[in-house]
C-alpha positions as CSV (number, residue, x, y, z in Angstrom):
1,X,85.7,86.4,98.4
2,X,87.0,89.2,96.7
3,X,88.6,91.0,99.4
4,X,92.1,91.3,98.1
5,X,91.5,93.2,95.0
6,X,89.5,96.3,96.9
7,X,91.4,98.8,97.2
8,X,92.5,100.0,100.5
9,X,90.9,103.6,101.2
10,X,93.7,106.2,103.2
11,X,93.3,109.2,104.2
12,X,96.3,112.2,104.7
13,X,95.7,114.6,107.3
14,X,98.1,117.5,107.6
15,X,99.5,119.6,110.6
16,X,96.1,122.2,111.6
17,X,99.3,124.2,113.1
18,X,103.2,124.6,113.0
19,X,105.0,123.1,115.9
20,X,106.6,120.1,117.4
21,X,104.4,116.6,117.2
22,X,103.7,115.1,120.9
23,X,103.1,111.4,120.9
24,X,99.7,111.1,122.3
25,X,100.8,109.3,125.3
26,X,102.8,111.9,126.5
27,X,100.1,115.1,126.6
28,X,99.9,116.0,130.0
29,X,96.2,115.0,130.4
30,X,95.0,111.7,131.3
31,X,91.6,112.1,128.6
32,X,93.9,112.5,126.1
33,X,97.1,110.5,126.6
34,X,94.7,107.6,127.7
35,X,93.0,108.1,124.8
36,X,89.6,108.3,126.0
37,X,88.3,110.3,123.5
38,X,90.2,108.8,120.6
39,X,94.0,108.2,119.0
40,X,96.3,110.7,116.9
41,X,98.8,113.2,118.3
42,X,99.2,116.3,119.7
43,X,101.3,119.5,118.9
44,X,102.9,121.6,121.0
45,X,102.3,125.2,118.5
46,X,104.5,127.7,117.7
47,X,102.1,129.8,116.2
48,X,98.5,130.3,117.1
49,X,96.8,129.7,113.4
50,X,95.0,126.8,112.9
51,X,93.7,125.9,109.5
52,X,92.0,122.7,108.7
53,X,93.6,119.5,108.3
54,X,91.9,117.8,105.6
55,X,89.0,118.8,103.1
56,X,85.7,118.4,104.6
57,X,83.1,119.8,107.1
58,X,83.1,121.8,110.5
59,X,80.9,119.8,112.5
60,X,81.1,121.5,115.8
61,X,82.6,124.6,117.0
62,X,82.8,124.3,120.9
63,X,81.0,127.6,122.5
64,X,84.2,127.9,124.6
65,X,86.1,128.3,120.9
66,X,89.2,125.9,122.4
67,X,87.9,123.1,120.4
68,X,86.2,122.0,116.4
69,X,85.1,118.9,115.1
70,X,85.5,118.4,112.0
71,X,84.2,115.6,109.4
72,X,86.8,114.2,106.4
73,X,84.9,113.6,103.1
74,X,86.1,109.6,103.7
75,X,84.0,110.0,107.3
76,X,86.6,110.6,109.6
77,X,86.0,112.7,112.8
78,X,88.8,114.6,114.4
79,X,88.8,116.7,117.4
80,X,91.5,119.5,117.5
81,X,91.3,120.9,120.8
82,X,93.6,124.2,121.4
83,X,95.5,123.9,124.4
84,X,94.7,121.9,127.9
85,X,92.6,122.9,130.4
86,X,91.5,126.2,127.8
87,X,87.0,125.6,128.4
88,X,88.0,127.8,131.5
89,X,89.2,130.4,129.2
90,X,85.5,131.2,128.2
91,X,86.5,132.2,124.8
92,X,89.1,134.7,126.0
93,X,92.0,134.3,123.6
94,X,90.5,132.8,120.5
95,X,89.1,133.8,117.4
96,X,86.8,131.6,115.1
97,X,86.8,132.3,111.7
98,X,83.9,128.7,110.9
99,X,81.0,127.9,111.9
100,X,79.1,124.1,112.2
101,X,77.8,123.3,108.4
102,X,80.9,124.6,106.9
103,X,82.8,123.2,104.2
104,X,86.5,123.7,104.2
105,X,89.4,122.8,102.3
106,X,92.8,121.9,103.2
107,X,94.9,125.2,104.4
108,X,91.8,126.9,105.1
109,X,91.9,128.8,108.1
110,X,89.3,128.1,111.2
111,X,90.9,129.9,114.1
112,X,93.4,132.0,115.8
113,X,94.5,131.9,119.1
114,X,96.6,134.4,121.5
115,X,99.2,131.5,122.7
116,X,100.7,134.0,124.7
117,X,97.4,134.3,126.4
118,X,97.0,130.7,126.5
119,X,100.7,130.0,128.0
120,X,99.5,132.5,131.0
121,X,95.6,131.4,131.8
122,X,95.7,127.7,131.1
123,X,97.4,124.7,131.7
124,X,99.2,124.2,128.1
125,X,99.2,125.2,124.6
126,X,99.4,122.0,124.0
127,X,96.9,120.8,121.2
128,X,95.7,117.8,120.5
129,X,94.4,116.2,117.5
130,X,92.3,113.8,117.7
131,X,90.5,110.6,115.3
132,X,87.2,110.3,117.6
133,X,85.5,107.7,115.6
134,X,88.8,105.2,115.9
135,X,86.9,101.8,114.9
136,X,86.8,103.6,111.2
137,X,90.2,102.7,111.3
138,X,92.4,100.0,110.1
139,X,95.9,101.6,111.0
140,X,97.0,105.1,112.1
141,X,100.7,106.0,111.5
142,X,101.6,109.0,113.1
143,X,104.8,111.2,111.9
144,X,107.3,113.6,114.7
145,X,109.6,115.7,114.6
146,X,108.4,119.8,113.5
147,X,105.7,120.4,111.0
148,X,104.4,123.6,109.4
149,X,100.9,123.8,109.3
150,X,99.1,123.3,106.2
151,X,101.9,121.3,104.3
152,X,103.5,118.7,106.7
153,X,100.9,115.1,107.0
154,X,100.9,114.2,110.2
155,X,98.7,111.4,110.4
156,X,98.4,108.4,107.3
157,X,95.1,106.7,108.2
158,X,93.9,103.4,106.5
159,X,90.7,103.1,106.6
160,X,88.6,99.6,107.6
C-alpha cells in the first residue's frame, strides 16, 4: 500500500578498465550481444588492468583466468570476461591478483592482462561486462563514450 514512499535502491558500477564502452549488442559474439548470459556493456580496453567495479565479493575466478564473478553488497552479479574467445588461452596472458571469497573495494585491482598477447592469440580484447542475475533489476542505464577505469560509472542500475 505503501509502495511509493520506499525508497528506490541503485547501485553505481564503474569502468573495471579504461577504454571505449561497446553497446552490448554490438560485441562480436552472439552469447554476449544476445544477451544470453545477461545485459550491461562491453569495453574495448586500452589497458590491461582490471580493478573491480563496485565494492563487494569475488565469487568466481574462472580457472582459464579470462573471466570473475563478482557479488555487489546490494546482490548484484556481474561477469567481466577479458577478451572473446580468451578460455583457449589457458591462462596464458593473464595474471590474478583474487581469489573466490574475497572482499574487494572499488579501484581494487583483480587482474592484469597482456592485451598485446590477447590482440595476437584470440579473437578480441574485447571485454564484456556483464549483470547475470538481470531479473534483480528494475532499469539498467548504460553510459559511452571513453572511461578510465576506476573513476568513470558505467552502468546506473535500479534495483526491483
Amino acid at each position: 500500500m505503501f509502495n511509493f514512499l520506499k525508497k528506490k535502491k541503485e547501485v553505481s558500477i564503474v569502468a573495471p578498465m579504461t577504454g571505449e564502452i561497446i553497446e552490448i549488442g554490438k560485441v562480436p559474439d552472439k552469447v554476449f550481444a544476445e544477451k544470453m548470459v545477461g545485459d550491461g556493456l562491453a569495453i574495448k580496453p586500452t589497458d590491461g588492468v582490471v580493478v573491480a567495479p563496485c565494492n563487494g565479493k569475488v565469487i568466481q575466478v574462472f580457472p582459464t583466468k579470462h573471466a570473475m564473478g563478482l557479488l555487489t553488497l546490494e546482490g548484484l552479479e556481474i561477469l567481466i570476461h577479458i577478451g572473446l574467445d580468451t578460455v583457449s588461452l589457458k591462462g596464458n596472458g593473464f595474471k590474478i591478483f583474487v581469489e573466490p571469497g574475497d572482499n574487494v573495494k572499488k579501484g581494487d585491482r583483480l587482474l592484469k592482462v597482456d592485451l598485446d598477447y590477447v590482440s595476437e592469440n584470440a579473437k578480441s580484447t574485447i571485454t564484456p561486462i556483464i549483470i547475470t542475475n538481470i531479473d534483480a533489476v528494475n532499469r539498467l542505464l548504460v553510459r559511452n563514450g571513453t572511461v578510465e577505469k576506476g573513476k568513470d560509472v558505467i552502468m546506473s542500475i535500479e534495483l526491483k
